[in-house]
C-alpha positions as CSV (number, residue, x, y, z in Angstrom):
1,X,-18.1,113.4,-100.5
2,X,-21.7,113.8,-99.7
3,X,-24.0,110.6,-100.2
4,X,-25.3,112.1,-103.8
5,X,-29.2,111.2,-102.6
6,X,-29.0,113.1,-99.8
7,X,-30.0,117.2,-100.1
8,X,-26.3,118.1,-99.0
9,X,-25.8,117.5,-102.8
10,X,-27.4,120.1,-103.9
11,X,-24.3,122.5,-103.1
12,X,-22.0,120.0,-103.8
13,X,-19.7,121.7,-106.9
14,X,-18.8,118.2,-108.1
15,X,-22.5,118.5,-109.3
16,X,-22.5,121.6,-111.1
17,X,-24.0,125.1,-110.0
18,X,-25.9,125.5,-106.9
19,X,-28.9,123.2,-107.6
20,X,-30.5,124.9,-104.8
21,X,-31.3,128.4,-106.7
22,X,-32.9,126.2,-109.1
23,X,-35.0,123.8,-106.8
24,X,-35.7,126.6,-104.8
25,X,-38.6,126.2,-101.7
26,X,-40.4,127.6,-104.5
27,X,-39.7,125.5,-107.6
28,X,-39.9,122.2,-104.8
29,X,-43.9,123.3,-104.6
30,X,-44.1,123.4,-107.9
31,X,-43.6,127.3,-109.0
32,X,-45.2,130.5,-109.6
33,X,-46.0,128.4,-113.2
34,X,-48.4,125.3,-111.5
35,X,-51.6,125.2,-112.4
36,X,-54.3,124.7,-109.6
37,X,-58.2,125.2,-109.3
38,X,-58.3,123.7,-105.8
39,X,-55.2,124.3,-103.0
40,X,-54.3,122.2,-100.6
41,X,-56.6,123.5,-97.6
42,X,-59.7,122.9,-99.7
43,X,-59.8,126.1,-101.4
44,X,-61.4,126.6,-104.6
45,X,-59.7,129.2,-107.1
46,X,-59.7,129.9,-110.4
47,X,-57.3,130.2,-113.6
48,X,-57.3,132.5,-116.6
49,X,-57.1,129.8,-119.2
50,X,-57.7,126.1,-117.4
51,X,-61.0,127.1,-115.4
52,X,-63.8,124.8,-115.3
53,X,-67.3,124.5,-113.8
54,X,-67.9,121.1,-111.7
55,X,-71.2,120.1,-110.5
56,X,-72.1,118.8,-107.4
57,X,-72.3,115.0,-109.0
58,X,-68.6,115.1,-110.8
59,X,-66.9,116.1,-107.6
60,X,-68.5,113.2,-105.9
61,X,-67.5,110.8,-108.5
62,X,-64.3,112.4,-108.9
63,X,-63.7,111.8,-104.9
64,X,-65.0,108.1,-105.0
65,X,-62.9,107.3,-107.9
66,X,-59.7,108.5,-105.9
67,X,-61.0,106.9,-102.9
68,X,-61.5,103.2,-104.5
69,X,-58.3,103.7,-106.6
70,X,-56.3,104.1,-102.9
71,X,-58.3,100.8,-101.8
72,X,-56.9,98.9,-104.5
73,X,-53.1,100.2,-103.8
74,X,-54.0,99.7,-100.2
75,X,-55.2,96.0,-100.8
76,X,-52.6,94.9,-103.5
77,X,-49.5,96.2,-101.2
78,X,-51.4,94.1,-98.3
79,X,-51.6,91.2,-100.5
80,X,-48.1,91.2,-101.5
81,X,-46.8,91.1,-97.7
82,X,-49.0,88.3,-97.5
83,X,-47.1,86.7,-100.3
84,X,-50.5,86.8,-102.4
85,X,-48.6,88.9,-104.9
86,X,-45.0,88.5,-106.3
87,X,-44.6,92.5,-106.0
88,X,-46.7,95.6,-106.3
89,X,-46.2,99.3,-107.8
90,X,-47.6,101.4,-105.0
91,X,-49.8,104.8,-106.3
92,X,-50.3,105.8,-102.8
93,X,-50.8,110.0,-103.5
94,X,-50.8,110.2,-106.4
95,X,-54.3,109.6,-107.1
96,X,-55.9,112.7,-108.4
97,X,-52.7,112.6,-111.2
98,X,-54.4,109.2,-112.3
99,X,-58.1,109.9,-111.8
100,X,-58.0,113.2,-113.8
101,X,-56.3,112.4,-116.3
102,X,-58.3,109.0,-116.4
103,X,-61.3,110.9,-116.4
104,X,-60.3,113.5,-119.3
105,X,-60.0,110.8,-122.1
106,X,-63.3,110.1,-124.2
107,X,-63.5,106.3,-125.6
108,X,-62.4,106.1,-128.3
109,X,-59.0,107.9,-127.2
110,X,-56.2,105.4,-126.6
111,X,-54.1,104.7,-123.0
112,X,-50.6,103.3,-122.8
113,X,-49.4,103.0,-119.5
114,X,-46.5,102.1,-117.4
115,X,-46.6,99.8,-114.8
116,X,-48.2,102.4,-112.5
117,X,-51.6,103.6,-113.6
118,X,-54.2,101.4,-111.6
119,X,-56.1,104.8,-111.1
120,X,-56.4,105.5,-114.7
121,X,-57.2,101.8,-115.4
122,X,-60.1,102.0,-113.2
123,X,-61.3,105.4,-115.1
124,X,-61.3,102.7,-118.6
125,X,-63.4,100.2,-116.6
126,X,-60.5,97.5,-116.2
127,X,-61.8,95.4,-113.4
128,X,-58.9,96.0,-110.9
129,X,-58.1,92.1,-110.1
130,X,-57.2,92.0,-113.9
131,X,-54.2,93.7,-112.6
132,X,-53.8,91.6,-109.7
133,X,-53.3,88.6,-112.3
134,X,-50.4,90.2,-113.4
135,X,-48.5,91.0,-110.1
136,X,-49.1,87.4,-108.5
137,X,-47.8,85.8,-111.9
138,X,-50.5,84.3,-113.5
139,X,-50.5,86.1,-116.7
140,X,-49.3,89.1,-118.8
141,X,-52.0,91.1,-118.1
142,X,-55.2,89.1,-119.7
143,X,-57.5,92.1,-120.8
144,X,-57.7,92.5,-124.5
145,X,-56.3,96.1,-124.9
146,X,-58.9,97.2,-127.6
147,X,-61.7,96.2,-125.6
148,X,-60.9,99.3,-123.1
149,X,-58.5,101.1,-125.5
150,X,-55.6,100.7,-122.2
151,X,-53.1,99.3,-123.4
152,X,-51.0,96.7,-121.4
153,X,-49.0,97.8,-118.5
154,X,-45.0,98.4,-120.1
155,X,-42.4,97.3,-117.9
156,X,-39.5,98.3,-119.8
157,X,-39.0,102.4,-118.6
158,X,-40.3,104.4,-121.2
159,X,-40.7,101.9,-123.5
160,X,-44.5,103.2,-124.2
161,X,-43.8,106.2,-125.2
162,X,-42.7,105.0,-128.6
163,X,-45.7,103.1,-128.8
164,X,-48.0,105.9,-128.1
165,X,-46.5,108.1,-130.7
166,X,-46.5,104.7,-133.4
167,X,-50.3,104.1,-132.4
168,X,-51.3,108.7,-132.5
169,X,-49.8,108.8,-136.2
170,X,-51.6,104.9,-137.0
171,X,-54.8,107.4,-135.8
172,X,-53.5,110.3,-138.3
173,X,-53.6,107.7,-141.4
174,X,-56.7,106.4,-140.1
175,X,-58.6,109.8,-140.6
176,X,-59.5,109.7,-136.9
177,X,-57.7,113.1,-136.1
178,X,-58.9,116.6,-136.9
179,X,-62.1,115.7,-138.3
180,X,-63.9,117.7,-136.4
181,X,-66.7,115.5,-134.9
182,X,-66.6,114.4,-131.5
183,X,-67.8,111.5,-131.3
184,X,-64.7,110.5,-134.5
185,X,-61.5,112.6,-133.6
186,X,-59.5,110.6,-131.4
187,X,-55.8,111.1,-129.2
188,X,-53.2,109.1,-127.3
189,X,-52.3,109.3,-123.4
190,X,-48.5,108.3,-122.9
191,X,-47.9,107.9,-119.0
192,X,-44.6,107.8,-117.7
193,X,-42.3,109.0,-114.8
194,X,-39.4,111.9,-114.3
195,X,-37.2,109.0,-114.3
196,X,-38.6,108.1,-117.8
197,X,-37.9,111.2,-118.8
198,X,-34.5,110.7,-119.0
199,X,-34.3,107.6,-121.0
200,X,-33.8,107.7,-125.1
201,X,-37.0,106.0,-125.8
202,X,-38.7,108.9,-124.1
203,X,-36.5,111.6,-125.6
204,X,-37.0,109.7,-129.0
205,X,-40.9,109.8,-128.9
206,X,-40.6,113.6,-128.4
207,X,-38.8,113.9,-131.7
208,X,-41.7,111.9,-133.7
209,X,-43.7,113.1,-132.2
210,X,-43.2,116.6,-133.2
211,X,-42.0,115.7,-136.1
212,X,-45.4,114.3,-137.8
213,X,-47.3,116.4,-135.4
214,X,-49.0,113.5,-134.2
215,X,-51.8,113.4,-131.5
216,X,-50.6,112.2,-128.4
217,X,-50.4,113.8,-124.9
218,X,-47.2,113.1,-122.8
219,X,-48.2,113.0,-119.1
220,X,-45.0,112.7,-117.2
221,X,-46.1,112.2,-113.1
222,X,-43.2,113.7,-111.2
223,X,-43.7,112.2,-108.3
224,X,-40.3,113.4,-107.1
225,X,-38.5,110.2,-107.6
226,X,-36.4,107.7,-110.0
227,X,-36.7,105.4,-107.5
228,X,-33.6,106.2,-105.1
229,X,-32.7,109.4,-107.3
230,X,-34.3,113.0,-106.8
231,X,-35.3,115.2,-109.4
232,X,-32.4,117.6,-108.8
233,X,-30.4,114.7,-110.0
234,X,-32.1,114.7,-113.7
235,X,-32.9,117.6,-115.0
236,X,-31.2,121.2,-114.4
237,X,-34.6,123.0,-115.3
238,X,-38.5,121.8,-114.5
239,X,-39.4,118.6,-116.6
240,X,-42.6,120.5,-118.6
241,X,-39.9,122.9,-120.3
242,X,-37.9,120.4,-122.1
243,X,-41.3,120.5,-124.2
244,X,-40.1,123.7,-125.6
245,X,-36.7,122.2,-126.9
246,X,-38.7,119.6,-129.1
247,X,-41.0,122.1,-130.5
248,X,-44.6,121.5,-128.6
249,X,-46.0,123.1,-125.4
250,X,-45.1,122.1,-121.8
251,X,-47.2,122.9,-119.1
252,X,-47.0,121.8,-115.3
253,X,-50.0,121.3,-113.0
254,X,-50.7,120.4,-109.9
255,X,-50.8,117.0,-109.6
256,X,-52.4,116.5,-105.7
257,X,-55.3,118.5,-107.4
258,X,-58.3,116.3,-109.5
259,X,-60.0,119.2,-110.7
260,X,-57.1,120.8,-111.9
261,X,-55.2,117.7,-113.8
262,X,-58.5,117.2,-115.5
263,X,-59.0,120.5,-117.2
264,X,-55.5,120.6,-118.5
265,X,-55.6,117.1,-119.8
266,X,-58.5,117.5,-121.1
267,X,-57.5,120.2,-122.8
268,X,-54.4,119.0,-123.8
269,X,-56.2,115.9,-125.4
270,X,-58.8,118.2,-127.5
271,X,-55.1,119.9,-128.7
272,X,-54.2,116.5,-130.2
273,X,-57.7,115.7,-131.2
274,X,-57.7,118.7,-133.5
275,X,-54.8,118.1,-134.9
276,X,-53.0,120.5,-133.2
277,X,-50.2,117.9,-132.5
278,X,-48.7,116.8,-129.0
279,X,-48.5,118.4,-125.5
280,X,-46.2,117.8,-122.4
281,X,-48.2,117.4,-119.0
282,X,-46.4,117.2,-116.1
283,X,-48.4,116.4,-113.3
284,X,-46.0,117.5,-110.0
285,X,-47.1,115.4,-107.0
286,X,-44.9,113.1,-104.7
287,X,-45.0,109.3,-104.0
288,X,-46.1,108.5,-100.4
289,X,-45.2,104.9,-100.8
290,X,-42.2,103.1,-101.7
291,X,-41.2,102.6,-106.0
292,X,-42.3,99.4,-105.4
293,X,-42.8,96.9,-102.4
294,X,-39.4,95.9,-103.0
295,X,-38.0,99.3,-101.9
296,X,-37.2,101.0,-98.9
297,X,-37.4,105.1,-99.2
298,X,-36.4,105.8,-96.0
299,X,-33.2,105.1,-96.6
300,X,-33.1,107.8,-99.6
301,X,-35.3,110.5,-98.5
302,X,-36.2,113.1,-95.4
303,X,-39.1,112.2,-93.5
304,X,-39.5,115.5,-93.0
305,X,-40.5,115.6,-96.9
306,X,-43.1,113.0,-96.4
307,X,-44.7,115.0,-93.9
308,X,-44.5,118.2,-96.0
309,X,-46.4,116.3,-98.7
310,X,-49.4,114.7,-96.3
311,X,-50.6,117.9,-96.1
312,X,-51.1,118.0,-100.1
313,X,-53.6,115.1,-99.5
314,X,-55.1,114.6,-102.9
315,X,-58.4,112.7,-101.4
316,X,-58.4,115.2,-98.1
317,X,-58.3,118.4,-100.4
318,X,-61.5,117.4,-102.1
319,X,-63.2,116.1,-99.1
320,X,-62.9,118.9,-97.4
321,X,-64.3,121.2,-100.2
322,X,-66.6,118.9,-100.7
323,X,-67.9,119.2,-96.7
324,X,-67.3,122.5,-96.8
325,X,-69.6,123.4,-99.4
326,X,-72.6,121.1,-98.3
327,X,-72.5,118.9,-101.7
328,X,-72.0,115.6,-99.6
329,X,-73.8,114.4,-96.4
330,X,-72.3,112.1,-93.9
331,X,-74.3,109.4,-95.2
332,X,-72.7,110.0,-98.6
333,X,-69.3,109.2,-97.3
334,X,-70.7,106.2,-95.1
335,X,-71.5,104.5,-98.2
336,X,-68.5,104.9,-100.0
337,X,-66.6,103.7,-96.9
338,X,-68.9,100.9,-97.2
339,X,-68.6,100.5,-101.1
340,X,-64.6,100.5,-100.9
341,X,-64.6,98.2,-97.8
342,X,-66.6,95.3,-100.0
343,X,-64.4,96.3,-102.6
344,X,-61.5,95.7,-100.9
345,X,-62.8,92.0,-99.8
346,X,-63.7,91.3,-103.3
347,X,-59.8,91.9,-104.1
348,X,-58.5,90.0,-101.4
349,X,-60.9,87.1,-102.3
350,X,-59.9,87.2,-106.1
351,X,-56.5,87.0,-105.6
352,X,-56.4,84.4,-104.0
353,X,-58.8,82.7,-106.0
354,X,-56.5,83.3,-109.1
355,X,-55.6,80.1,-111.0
356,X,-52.2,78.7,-111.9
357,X,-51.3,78.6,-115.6
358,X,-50.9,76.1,-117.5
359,X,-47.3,75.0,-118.2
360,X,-47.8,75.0,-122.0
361,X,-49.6,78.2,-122.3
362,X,-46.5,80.0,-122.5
363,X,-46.7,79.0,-125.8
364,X,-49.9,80.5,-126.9
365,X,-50.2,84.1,-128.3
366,X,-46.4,83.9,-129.4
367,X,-47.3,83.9,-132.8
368,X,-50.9,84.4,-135.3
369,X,-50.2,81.4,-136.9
370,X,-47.6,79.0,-134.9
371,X,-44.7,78.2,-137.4
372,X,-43.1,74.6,-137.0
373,X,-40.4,75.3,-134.9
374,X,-42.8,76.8,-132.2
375,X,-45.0,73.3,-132.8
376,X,-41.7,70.8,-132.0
377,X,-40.9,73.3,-128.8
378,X,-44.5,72.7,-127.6
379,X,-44.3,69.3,-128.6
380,X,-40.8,68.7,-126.9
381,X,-42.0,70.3,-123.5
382,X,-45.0,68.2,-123.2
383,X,-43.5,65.0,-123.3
384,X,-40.8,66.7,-120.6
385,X,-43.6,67.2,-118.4
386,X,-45.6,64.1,-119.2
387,X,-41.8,62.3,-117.7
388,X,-42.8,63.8,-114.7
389,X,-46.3,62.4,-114.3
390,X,-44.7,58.9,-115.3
391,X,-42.0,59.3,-112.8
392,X,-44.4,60.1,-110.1
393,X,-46.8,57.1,-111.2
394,X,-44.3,54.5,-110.6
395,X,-43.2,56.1,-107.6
């Protein structure tokens, strides 16, 4: 039998009907259904219900935001072959999925991510070497999650999900939600993965979530890939219509396109803000990089696929419209070579100016109040470690 990762698969019978009239050249681009304001080549176009007027200045910071978000992948996955990182979750094209749907929340609207969304935690002003702290395991991830409404990144696939939809209806019994003032009414963003998509906690979270109508957006990046496993292997129709089988709209954009993923999140998110109750984004792009810098894709996927994808650029679509149209000079883009360059050593730097923990900390933040059990653990561990200094002193 076929390897089942390979596209020979998709004709296999052992694997059901011809997957291939399904995941048509079509439906692998995303579909007559995709929702795009700017094409691949540059183009700007419009659509009947998602359009959107960007000036000059929000393109630019739209672009630099994508730009400084692929410095940070590019520096982290550096880092980590260095062995300045214990392992990294690349982002690498997927960019404009982050940054516009980054850029679509308002403050007071609340983030859970996965492991994944470096781009969207630059959008809620995370310095970016907080993440670092996490990847070269010296924390948990030390920002205070209510101090940028970003929750910590979830490990566990799909786990967040469930805590999105907890935290949207906590917002509903908090009178945050159709209020209509602005500056009050408030959502959830949910991130997650296609692979995500297939796991109970995420299925479950649906179910709440239309169930209590609660304000949360699910934004599902199909990058393509469960790691090693293709979308043809999960789901039998396009992810954003599974929406329709829990009760609440699905719709699927263009995920390589900033301008686009930003005007149907954001609409997506004043939905939920109105009380209007959850929506199902999926944002179709691809993963240039590996899952992680643990993993090898070439020994799952065509090259020939990669390639096809390059030329969805999410960065090079914008630039070029942005060139194209006179709204940035040369000098422009100088400086934000410049800017991401000195970002880049400030990363590098940091990193490796991270300090150890202390071996005891583990025990702090277990508990509000430590009970006594807790206490004679700490207790018991110091004097393990103290054997040590002892040891070494007579030595």
């Amino acid at each position: 039998m076929s390897d089942p990762r390979t596209p020979e698969t998709l004709h296999d019978p052992e694997f059901g009907p011809d997957l291939a009239e399904v995941f048509g050249p079509a439906q692998r681009d995303g579909g007559p259904e995709l929702v795009q304001l700017l094409t691949p080549e540059g183009e700007r176009v419009h659509h009947p219900e998602f359009d959107l007027d960007f000036g000059a200045e929000e393109l630019r910071g739209l672009l630099r935001d994508m730009v400084l978000t692929r410095r940070i992948d590019t520096e982290a996955t550096a880092l980590q072959r260095h062995g300045e990182l214990g392992i990294w979750a690349q982002l690498l094209g997927q960019e404009a999925a982050q940054i516009g749907a980054g850029r679509a929340t308002r403050p007071q609207d609340f983030v859970f991510p996965t492991y994944r969304e470096h781009g969207v935690a630059w959008c809620r002003g995370l310095d970016p070497l907080r993440l670092l702290g996490l990847f070269r395991g010296v924390d948990h991830g030390d920002w205070d999650p209510a101090e940028f409404n970003f929750n910590l990144y979830t490990i566990v696939i799909g786990a967040q999900t469930l805590h999105a939809t907890g935290y949207a209806m906590g917002m509903q019994r908090d009178g945050v939600v159709g209020t209509g003032d602005p500056d009050r009414d408030a959502a959830v963003l949910a991130h997650f993965g296609d692979g995500a998509s297939s796991q109970g906690d995420v299925n479950e979270a649906f179910i709440f979530a239309a169930s209590y109508n609660a304000p949360v957006v699910f934004f599902c990046q199909n990058n393509q890939w469960a790691i090693s496993e293709p979308i043809e292997r999960q789901s039998r129709i396009p992810l954003y219509q599974r929406a329709l089988g829990f009760g609440f709209p699905g719709i699927r954009v263009d995920g390589n396109d900033v301008l686009a993923t930003y005007a149907v999140t954001r609409a997506a998110l004043q939905r939920a803000r109105e009380g209007q109750g959850p929506t199902f984004v999926e944002a179709y792009t691809y993963r240039m990089g590996a899952h992680t810098t643990t993993d090898d894709p070439t020994r799952y996927r065509l090259s020939d696929d990669v390639e096809h994808w390059k030329l969805k650029d999410p960065i090079a679509r914008l630039e070029v419209y942005l060139k194209r149209n006179g709204l940035a000079d040369d000098d422009w883009f100088a400086d934000l070579a410049a800017e991401a360059d000195a970002l880049g050593h400030t990363l590098r730097e940091g990193c490796k100016a991270l300090p150890d923990p202390q071996a005891l900390a583990m025990f702090d933040h277990v508990y509000a109040e430590e009970p006594p059990e807790l206490t004679r653990q700490r207790e018991a561990y110091a004097d393990y470690l103290a054997g040590f200094e002892t040891a070494g002193g007579a030595a």
